[in-house]
N, C-alpha and C positions, 0 to 999 in steps of 0.2 A: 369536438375539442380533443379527444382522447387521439384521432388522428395526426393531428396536427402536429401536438406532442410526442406521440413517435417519430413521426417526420424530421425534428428538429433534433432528437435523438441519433437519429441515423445518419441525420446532417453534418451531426459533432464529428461520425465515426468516420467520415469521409475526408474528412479536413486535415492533412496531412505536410509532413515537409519540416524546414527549415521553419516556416511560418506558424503552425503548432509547435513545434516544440516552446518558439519565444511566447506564444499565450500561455502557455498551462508553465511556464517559469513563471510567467509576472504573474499571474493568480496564486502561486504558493506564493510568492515572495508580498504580493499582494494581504493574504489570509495571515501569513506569517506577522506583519508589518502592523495591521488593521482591524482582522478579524473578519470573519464573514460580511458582518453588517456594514461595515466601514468598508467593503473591497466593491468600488462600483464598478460599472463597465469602462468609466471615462478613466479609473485609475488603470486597470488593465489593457486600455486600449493605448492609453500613452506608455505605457511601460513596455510592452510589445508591441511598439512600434506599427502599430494596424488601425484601422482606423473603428469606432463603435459601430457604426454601422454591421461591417462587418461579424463582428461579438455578436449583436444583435440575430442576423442573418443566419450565423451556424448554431446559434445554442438558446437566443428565444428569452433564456433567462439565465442571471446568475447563478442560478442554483443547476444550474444545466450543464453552465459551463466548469461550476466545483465538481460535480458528477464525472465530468470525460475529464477533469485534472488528477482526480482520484483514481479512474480506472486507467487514465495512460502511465501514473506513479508505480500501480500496482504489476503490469506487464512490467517495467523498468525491471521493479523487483522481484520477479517471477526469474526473467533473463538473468539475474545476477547470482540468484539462487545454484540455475542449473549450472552458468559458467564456476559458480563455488567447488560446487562438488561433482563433475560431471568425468573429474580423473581421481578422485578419490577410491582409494581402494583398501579403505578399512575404516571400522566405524571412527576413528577418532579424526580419519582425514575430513568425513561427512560430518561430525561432530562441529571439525573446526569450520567448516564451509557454513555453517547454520550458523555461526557464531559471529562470524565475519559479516554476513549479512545483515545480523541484526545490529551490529558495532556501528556499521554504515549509518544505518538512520538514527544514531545516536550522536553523531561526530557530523561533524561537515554541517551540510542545509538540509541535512536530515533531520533537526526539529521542523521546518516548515514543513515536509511532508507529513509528518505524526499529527502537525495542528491540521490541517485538511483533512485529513480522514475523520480526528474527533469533533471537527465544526459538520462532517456530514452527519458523524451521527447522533448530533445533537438534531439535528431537522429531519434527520429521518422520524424522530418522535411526534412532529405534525405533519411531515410531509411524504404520502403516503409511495406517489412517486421514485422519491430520491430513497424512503426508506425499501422497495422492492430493488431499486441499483442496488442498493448498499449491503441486500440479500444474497445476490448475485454474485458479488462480487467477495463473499464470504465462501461462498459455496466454492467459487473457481477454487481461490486459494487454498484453501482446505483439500480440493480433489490434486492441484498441481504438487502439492506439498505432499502429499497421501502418494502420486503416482512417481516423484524423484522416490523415496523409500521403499517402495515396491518394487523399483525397478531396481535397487542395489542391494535389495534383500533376494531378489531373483538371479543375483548375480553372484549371492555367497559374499558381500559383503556384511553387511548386518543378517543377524540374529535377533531381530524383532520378538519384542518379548508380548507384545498387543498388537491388533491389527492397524496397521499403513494407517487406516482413517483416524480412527482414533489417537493414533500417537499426532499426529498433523495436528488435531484439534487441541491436542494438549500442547504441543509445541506453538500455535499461534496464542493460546491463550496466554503462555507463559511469558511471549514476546509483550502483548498488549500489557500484561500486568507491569514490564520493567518498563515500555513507555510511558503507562502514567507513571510511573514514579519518577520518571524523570522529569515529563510537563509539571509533576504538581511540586517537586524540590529541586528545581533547575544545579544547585550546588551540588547535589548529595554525589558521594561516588559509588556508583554502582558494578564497581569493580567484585565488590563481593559477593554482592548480589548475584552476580553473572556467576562466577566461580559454581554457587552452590548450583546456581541450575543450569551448567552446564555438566552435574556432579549427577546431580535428578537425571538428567535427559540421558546421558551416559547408560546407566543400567536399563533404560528400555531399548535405545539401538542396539545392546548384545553383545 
């Protein structure tokens, strides 16, 4: 069994194109719309234009196919990261490049991506599977976010006042903290909110 399931894993990471992209849209917009338990294969297969079968064939199970919507959301966001701050050349340009990132998934169909990551980690708490992806895929970020800082603190832009990992760790926590507050008071404006912790995040970049 255990095989099988990686198989189908591996299967997801394969499946590329024009064609994944439109799955792993209809699944957020899907999650977004529905919610986990409401997003079946027959809604996501008519939405991206594909047929179930197919669904079935690369990912096995819904919870397979929110997994590779998750970790293809999170490469998106990785990529947008580096392009933020990758001519930045002083902490407040890397500053704003973190800020712009997070602005992203606040605006736009960036709530449907924040609701897919927390319907994973609501089933990562029974499902032991989706909860080791869901490990994984903390770790990356955590290390890709850890080695943009490294690399501009290596280069005499910041002045790191903690080490690269750790500042990462507190910069992802601090993101996740302003998303729930956005999923749990959709009105509120978190304009100020931001201000201050990008006031916070300021004196450990240097």
């Amino acid at each position: 069994m255990e095989a099988a399931g990686v198989s189908r894993l591996e299967q997801a990471r394969e499946l590329s194109g024009d064609r994944a992209v439109r799955i792993v849209e209809a699944m957020r917009a899907s999650v977004a719309a529905r919610g986990f338990s409401g997003s079946t294969f027959e809604h996501v297969a008519r939405e991206a234009g594909v047929s179930r079968g197919l669904l079935h064939y690369h990912f096995g199970t819904k919870e397979r196919l929110l997994v590779e919507a998750v970790r293809r959301e999170c490469a998106v966001r990785h990529e947008l990261l580096d392009r933020a701050v990758v001519d930045a050349s002083s902490a407040d340009e890397v500053l704003a490049g973190l800020v712009r990132t997070l602005e992203d998934m606040l605006q736009g169909d960036g709530p449907s991506s924040v609701f897919m990551f927390f319907e994973m980690v609501t089933l990562a708490q029974r499902n032991q599977e989706i909860a080791a992806e869901l490990s994984e895929l903390g770790r990356r970020a955590r290390e890709h976010i850890a080695t943009v800082l490294r690399e501009k603190s290596d280069a005499g832009v910041l002045s790191l006042r903690i080490e690269p990992a750790i500042a990462a760790t507190f910069l992802l926590a601090l993101a996740d903290g302003v998303l729930v507050r956005r999923l749990t008071e959709p009105d509120l404006d978190v304009s100020a909110l931001l201000s201050q912790s990008v006031a916070v995040v300021r004196t450990l970049l240097g």
